[in-house]
C-alpha positions as CSV (number, residue, x, y, z in Angstrom):
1,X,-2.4,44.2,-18.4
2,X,0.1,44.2,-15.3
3,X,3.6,42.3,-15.6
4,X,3.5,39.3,-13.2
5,X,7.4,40.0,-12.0
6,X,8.8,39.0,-8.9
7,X,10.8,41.5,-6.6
8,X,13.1,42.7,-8.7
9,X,15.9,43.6,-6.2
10,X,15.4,39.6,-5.5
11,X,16.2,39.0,-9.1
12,X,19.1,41.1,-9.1
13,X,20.6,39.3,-6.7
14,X,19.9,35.7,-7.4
15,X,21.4,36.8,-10.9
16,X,24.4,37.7,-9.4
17,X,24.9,35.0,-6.9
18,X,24.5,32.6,-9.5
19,X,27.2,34.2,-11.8
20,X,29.5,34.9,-9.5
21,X,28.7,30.9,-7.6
22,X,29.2,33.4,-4.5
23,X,26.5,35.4,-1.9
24,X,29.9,37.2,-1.1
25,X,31.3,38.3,-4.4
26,X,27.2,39.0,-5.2
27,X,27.3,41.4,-2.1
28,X,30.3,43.0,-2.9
29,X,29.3,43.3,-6.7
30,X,26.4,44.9,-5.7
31,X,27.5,47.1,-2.4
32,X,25.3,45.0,0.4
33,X,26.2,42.5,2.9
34,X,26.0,38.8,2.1
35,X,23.2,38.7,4.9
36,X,21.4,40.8,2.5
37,X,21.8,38.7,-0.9
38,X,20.6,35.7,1.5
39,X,17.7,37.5,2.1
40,X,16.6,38.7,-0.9
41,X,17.1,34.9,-2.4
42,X,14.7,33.6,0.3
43,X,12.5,36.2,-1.0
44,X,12.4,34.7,-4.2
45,X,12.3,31.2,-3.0
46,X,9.7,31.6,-1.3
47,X,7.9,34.3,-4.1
48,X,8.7,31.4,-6.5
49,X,8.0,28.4,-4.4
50,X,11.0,27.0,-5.4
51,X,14.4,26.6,-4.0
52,X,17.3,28.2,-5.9
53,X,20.4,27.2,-4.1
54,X,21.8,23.9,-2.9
55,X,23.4,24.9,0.5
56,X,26.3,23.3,2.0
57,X,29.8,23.0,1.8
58,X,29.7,25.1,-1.6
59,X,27.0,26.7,-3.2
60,X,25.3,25.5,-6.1
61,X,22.1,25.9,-8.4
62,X,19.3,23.9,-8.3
63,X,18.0,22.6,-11.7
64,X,15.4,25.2,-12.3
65,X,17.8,27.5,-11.1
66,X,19.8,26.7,-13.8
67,X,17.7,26.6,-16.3
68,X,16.4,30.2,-16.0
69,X,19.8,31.9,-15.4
70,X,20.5,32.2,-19.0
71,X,17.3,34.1,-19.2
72,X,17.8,35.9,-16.7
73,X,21.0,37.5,-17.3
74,X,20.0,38.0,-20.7
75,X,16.9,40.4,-19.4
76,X,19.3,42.4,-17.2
77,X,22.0,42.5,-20.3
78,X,19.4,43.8,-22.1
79,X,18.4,46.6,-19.3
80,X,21.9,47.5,-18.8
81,X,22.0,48.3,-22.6
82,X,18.7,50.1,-22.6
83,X,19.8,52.1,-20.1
84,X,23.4,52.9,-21.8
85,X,21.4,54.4,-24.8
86,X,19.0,56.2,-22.7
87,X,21.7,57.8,-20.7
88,X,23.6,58.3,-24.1
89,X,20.7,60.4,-25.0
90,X,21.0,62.2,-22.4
91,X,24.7,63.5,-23.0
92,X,24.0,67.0,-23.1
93,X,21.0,67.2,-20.5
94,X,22.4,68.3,-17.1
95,X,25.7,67.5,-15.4
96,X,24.5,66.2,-12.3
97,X,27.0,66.3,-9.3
98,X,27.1,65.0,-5.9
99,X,29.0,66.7,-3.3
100,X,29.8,66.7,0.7
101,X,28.0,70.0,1.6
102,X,30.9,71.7,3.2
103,X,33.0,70.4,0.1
104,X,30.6,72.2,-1.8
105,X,29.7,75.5,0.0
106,X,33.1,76.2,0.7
107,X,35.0,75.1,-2.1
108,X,33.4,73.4,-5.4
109,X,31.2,76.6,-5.6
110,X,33.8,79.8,-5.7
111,X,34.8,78.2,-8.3
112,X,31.6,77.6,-10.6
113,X,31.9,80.8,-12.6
114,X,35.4,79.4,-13.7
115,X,33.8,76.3,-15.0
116,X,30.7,78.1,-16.3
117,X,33.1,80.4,-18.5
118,X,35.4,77.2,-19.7
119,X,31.9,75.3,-20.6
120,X,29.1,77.5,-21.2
121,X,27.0,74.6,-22.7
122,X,27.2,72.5,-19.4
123,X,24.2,72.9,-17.2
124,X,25.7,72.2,-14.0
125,X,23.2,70.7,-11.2
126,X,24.6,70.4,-7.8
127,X,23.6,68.6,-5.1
128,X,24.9,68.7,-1.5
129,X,24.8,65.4,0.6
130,X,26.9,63.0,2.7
131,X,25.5,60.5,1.8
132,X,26.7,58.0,-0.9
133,X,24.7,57.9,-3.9
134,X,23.7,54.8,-5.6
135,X,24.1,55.2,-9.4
136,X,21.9,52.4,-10.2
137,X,19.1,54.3,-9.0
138,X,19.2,57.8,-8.9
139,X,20.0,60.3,-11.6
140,X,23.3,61.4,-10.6
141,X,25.9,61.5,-13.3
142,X,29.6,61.9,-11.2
143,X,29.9,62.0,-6.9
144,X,32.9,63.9,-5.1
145,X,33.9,61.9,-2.0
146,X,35.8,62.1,1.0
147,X,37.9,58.8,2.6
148,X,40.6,56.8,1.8
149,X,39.5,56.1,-2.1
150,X,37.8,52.8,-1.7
151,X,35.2,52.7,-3.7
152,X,34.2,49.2,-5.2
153,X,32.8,49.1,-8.8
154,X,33.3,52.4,-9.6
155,X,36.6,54.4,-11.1
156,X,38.1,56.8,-8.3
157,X,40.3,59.4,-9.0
158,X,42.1,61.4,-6.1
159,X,41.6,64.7,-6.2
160,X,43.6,66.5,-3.6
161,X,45.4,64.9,-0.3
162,X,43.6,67.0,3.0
163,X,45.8,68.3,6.2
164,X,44.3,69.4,9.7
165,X,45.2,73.1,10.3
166,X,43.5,75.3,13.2
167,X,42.4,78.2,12.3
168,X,40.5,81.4,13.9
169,X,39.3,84.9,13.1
170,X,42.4,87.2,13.1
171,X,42.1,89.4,16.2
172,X,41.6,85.7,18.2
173,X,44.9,84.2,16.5
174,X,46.7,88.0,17.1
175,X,45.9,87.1,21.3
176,X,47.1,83.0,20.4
177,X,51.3,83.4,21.4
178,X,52.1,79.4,22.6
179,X,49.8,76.6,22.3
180,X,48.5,76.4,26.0
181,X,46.6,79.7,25.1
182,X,44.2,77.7,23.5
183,X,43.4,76.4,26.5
184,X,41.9,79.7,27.2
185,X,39.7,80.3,23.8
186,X,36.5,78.5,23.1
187,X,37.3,75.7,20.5
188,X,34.7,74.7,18.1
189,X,34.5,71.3,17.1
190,X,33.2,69.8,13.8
191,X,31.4,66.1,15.7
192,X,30.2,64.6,12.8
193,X,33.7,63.8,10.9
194,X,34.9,63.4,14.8
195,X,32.3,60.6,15.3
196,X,33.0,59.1,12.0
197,X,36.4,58.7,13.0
198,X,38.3,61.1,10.2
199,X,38.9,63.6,12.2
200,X,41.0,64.2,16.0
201,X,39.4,65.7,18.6
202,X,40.9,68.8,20.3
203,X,42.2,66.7,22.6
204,X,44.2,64.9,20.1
205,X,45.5,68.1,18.8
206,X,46.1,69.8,21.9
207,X,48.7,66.9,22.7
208,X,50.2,67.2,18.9
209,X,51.2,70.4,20.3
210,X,52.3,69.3,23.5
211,X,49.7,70.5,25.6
212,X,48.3,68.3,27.9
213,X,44.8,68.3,29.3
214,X,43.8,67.8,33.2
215,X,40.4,68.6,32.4
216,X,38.4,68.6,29.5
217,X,38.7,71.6,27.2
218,X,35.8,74.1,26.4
219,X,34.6,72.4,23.4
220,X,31.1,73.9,21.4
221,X,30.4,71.1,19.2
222,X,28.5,71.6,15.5
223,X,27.2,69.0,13.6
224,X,29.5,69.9,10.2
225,X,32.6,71.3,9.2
226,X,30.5,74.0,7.1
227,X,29.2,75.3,10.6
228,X,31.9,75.2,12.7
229,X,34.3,77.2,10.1
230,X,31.4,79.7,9.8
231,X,31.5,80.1,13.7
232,X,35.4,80.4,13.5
233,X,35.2,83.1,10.8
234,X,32.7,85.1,13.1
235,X,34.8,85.1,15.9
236,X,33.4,82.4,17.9
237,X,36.7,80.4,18.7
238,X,39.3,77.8,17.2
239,X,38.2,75.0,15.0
240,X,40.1,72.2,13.2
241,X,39.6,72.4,9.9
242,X,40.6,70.5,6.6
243,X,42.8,72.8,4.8
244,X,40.9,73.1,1.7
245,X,38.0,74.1,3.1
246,X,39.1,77.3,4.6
247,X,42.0,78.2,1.6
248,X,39.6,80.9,0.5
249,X,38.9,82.4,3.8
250,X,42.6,82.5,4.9
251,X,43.6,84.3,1.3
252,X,40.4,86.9,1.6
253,X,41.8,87.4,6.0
254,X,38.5,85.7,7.6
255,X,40.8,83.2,8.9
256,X,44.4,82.7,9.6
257,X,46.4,79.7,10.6
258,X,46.8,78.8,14.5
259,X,50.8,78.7,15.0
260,X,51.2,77.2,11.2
261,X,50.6,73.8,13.1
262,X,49.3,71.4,10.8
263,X,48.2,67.8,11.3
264,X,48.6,65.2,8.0
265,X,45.7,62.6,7.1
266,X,45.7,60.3,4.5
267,X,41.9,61.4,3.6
268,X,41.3,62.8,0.6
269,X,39.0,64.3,-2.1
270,X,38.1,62.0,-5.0
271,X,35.9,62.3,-8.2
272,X,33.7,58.8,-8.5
273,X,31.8,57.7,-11.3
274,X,30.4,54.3,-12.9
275,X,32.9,53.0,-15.6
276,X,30.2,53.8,-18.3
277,X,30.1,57.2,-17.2
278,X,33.5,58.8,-17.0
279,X,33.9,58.3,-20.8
280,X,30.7,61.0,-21.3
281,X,31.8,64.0,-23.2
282,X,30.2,66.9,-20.3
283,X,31.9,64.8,-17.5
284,X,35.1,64.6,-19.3
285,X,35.0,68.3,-19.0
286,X,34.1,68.9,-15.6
287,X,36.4,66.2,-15.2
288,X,39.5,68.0,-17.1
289,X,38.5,71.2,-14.6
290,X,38.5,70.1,-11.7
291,X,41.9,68.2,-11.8
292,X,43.3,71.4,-12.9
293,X,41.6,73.1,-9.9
294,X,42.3,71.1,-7.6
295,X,46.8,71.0,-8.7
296,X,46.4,74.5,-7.8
């Protein structure tokens, strides 16, 4: 026979609404707008044919409301537990990572056969994405992530502070003698951290270095750091980069640094994980690792 359950992303949120006597701390508990706890409540209310929430000055609970939290909470307690063990179970299946593709391609995975020799009983299972994952629902057991460090709910640990170098193939750097000769190269542009506002444009950077621009410069755009540092190494132009990401190619000569000029950021690297999850034995190693990798 079928459970006759309401939706349970409703639940979840009339649960934490009424514990935290707040659709704002509710949102922010549970990484949604308030517009979108409101929602989900009138969901319920009207699922349940009841109202939940006095509305006015300050929000309270209704009498059934009330009477049913307990319940509730208890049931989502219970979950939470269930899921702890199950999870616990599953200490020495796969370590399941989350990375920012470039992040990953051009750093993370040179170094894998470091990791693999320090922890040969880790299965290690990557996955590339910008997006942020949500822990709650996908099987995902630690996320690296670039910004500032915010990341509400779940422990943060900076990895490594970036810096905006330009960098080119070699014989384009070797023809590169003041910065207004960059006027005269193609530069290669990584849009998407442009548009997401981490990153300067070349125009930006041209006037770090005292150039100034009376008409647009030749820009070839790409849609990700990985692309536009594997057009730089092939010869294609000048591309800002974030330092880590090209380390490797400037100590194996596919790149070298633009007139050492280097732009600061307070972006960074960080390792993110539920609470619950950083105390795991495999992600205390990959953990241990990476920290050590990243010092270097």
């Amino acid at each position: 026979m079928s459970r006759r359950l309401p939706p349970l992303n409703a639940l979840r949120a009339f649960e934490a609404a009424a514990r935290q006597s707040s659709f704002a701390r509710a949102a922010e508990e549970l990484h949604v707008t308030p517009a979108a706890i409101s929602q989900q409540i009138k969901i319920l209310e009207d699922y349940l044919g009841h109202t939940l929430f006095n509305r006015g000055k300050s929000l309270s609970l209704s009498e059934s409301a009330r009477t049913v939290l307990p319940q509730v909470s208890d049931a989502f307690n219970q979950l939470e537990r269930a899921m702890i063990k199950l999870r616990a179970r599953n200490d020495q299946g796969p370590l399941v990572v989350s990375a920012p593709p470039a992040f990953a391609a051009r750093w993370l995975i040179p170094r894998l056969d470091d990791f693999h020799a320090r922890y040969p009983g880790v299965e290690l299972r990557l996955m590339a994405t910008q997006r942020l994952v949500d822990f709650n629902l996908e099987d995902v057991d630690v996320a690296i992530r670039f910004g500032a460090g915010t990341y509400p709910g779940l422990n943060a640990e900076r990895l490594m502070t970036e810096t905006i170098v330009v960098v080119a193939a070699p014989q384009l750097v070797a023809r590169i003698k003041k910065p207004a000769d960059l006027l005269r190269c193609n530069l290669l542009e990584d849009k998407w951290h442009v548009e997401q506002g981490m990153f300067p444009d070349w125009k930006t950077c041209l006037a770090t270095l005292g150039v100034e621009c009376k008409t647009g410069p030749r820009i070839q755009g790409f849609e990700g750091a990985g692309l536009s540092i594997q057009a730089a190494v092939s010869g294609l132009g000048a591309t800002l980069a974030w330092s880590s990401l090209v380390v490797d190619d400037i100590a194996a000569k596919r790149l070298r640094r633009v007139l050492d000029h280097a732009i600061p950021s307070t972006l960074g690297y960080h390792l993110v994980a539920p609470e619950n999850h950083v105390t795991r034995a495999k992600i205390q190693g990959f953990r241990s690792w990476l920290l050590a990798q990243a010092a270097r």
